[in-house]
C-alpha positions as CSV (number, residue, x, y, z in Angstrom):
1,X,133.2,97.7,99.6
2,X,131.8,101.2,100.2
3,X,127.9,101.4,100.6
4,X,125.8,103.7,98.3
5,X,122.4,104.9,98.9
6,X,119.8,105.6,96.9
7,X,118.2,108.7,96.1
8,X,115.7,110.3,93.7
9,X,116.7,106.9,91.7
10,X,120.5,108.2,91.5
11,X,123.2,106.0,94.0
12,X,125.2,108.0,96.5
13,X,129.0,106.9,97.6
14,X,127.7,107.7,101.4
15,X,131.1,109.5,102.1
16,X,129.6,111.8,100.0
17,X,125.8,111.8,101.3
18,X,126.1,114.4,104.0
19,X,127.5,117.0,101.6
20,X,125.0,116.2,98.8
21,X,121.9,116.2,101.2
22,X,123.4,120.1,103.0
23,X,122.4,121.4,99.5
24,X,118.5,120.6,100.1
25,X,118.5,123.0,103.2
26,X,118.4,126.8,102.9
27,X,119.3,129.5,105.8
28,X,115.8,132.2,105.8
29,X,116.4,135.4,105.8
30,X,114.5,138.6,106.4
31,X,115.1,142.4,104.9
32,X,115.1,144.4,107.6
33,X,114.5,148.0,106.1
34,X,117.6,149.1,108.1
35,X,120.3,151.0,105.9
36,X,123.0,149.3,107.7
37,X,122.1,145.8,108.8
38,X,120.1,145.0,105.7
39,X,119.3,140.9,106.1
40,X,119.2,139.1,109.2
41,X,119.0,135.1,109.4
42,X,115.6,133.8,110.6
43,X,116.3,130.5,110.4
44,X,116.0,127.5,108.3
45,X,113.7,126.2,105.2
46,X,112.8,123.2,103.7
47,X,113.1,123.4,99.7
48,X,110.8,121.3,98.1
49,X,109.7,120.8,94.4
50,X,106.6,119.8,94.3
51,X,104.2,120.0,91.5
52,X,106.2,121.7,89.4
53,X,106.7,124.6,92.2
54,X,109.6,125.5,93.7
55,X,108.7,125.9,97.6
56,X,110.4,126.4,100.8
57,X,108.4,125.5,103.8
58,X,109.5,126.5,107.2
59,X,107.8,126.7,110.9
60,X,104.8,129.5,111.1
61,X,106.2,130.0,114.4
62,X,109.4,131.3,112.6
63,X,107.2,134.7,111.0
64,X,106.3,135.8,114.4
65,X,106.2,139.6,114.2
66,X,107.7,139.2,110.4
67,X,106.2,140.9,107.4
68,X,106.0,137.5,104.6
69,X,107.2,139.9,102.0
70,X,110.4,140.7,103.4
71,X,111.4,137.1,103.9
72,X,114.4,136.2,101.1
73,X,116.8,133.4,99.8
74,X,120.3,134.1,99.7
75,X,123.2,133.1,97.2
76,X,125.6,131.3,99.0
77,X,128.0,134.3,99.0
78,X,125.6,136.2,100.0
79,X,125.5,138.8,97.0
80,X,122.1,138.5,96.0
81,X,118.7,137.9,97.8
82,X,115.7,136.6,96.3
83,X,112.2,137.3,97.5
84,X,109.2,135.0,97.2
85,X,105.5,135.6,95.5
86,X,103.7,134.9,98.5
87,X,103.6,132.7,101.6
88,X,100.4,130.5,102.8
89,X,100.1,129.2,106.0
90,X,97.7,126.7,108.3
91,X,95.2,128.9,109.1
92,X,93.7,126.6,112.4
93,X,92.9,127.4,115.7
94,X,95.7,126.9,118.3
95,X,95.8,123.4,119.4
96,X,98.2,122.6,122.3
97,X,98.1,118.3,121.8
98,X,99.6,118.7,118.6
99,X,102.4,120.7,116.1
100,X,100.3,119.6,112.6
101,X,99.5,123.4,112.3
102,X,103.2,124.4,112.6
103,X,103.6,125.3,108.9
104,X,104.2,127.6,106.4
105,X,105.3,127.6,102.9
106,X,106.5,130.2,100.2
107,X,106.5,130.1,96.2
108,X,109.5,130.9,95.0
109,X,108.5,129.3,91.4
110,X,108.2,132.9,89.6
111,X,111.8,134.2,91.2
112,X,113.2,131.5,90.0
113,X,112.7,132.1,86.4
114,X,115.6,134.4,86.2
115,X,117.6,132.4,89.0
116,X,117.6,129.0,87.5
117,X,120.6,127.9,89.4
118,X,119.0,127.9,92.5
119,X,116.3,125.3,91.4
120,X,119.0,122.3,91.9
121,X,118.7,123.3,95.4
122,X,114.9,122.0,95.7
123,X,114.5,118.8,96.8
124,X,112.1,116.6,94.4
125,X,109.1,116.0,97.1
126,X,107.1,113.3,95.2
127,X,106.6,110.8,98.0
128,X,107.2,110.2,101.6
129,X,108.9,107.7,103.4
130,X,107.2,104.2,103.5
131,X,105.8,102.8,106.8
132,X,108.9,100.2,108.0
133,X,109.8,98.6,111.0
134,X,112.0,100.8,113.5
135,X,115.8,98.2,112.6
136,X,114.8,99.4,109.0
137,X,115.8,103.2,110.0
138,X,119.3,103.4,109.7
139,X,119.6,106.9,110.2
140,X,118.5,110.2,110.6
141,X,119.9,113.8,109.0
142,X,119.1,117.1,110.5
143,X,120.1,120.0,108.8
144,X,120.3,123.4,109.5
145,X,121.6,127.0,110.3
146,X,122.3,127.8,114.5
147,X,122.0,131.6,114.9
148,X,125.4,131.1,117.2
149,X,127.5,129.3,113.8
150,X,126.6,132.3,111.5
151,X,129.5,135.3,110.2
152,X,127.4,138.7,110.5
153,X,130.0,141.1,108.2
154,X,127.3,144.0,108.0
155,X,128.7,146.7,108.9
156,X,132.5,145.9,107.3
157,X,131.1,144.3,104.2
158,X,127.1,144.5,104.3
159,X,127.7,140.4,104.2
160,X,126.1,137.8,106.1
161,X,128.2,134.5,105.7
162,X,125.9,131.1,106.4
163,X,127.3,128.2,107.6
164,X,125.4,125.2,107.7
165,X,125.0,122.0,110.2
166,X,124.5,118.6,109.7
167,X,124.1,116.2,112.4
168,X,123.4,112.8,112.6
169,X,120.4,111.2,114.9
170,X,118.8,108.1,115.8
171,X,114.9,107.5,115.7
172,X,113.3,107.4,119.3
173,X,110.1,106.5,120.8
174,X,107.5,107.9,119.4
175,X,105.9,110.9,120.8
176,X,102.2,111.6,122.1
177,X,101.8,114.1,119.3
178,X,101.2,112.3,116.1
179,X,102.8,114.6,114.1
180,X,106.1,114.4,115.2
181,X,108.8,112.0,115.3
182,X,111.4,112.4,118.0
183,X,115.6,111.4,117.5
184,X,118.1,111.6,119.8
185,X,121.5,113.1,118.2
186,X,124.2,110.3,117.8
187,X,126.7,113.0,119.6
188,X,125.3,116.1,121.6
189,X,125.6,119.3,120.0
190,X,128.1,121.2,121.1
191,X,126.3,124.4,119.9
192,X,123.1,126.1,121.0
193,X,120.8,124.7,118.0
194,X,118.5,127.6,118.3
195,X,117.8,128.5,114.5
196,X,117.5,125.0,113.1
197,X,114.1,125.2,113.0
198,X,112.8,124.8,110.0
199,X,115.4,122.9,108.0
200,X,115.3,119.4,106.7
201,X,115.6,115.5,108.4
202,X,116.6,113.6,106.2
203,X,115.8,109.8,106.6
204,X,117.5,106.7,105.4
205,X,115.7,103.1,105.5
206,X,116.4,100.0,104.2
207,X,114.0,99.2,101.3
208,X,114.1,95.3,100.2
209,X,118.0,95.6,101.0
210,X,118.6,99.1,99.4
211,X,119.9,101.9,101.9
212,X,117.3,104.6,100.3
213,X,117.2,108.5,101.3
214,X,113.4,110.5,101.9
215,X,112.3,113.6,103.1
216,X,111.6,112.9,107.2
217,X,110.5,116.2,107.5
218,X,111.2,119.5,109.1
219,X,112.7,120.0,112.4
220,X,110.5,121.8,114.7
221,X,112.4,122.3,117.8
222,X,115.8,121.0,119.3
223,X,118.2,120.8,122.0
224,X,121.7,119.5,122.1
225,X,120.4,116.1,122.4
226,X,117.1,115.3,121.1
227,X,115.1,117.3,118.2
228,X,111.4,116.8,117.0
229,X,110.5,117.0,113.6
230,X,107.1,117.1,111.6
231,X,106.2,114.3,109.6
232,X,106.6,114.7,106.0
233,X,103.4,113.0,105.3
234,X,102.0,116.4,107.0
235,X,103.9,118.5,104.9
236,X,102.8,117.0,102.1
237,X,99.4,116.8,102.6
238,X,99.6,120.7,103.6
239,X,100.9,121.4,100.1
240,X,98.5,119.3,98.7
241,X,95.9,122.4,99.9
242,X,98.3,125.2,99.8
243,X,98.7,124.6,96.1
244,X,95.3,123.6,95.1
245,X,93.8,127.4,96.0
């Protein structure tokens, strides 16, 4: 008998869980002002609703040198982009022990209005995963976009193709900052992961005897075997302030 999982309360043939999770994960892109090679991919995002807000929250370290009003969402064909009504980060002072800071998020709950078929895209971020013993983690979800897995068409089609990754991990020790949460990748990547950042994990514990799916977090960093991700309980309380101001 095929195992389903739970999630948001629906159950999930888990054949089919890998391909209904990719939709919570977005590729973040950036106009570029040049007339030729209009959008390039910054990475990934995490989209979350939360409080009625349609949010995608993604590494501050991604907007290095990026102007917050020229990041954009893309359709998945890549016809359309859709630009956010504002961005709020973790405004802290550097701290090398730890990633909490690591954060940004931007509204997209006012774009949205007139793009209503992107909102089945946000993951429902109502609670984080409870506290359970490591043998009730049965496994991990990373999504994401590599830089290296992408289709640039700009200058044939003015067309940036995404193509997303999934991979599967396996918790591992915990690491000194309290934060994060390391896994190791059930198979190495056999791509540079280098524009992951950003994008969903994806967690699935045993609750009672239910398989059940949460929001991990959002990867951080990653090599071809192990990736770091923040805690979701961070993220959460982060949006907790972002959207209280």
């Amino acid at each position: 008998m095929e195992t389903s999982v739970s999630l948001n309360g629906l159950f999930i043939p888990s054949r089919n869980l890998e391909k209904h999770l990719t939709t919570f994960c977005k590729s973040l892109n950036v106009w570029t002002r040049d007339p030729i090679h209009k959008i390039q991919l910054l990475g990934s995002g995490t989209p979350v609703k939360f409080r009625d807000r349609y949010l995608v929250v993604c590494s501050a370290q991604q907007l290095d040198d990026i102007d917050p009003k020229d990041v954009c969402l893309l359709y998945s064909d890549g016809s359309l982009a859709i630009t956010s009504s504002g961005v709020r980060y973790f405004k802290a002072p550097v701290r090398r022990e730890t990633d909490e800071f690591d954060i940004a998020v931007f509204d997209f709950t006012e774009a949205l209005e007139e793009h209503t078929s992107f909102r089945s895209h946000f993951w429902n971020f109502d609670y984080v995963p409870p506290t359970v013993s490591s043998d009730h983690v049965l496994a991990i979800l990373a999504c994401g976009f590599p830089f290296d897995d992408q289709v640039y068409e700009l200058w044939e089609k003015n067309h940036l193709r995404t193509r997303i990754r999934a991979a599967v991990a396996l918790l591992e020790n915990q690491p000194t900052d309290h934060a994060l949460l390391k896994a190791r990748y059930q198979s190495p990547l056999d791509i540079d992961p280098n524009g992951m950042s950003g994008g969903p994990v994806y967690v699935v514990q045993l609750v009672g005897e239910v398989p059940t799916v949460y929001l991990g977090g959002m990867m951080l960093r990653s090599g071809r075997e192990y990736l770091y991700f923040l805690k979701s309980g961070f993220i959460m309380d982060f949006l907790n302030q972002a959207t209280m101001k």
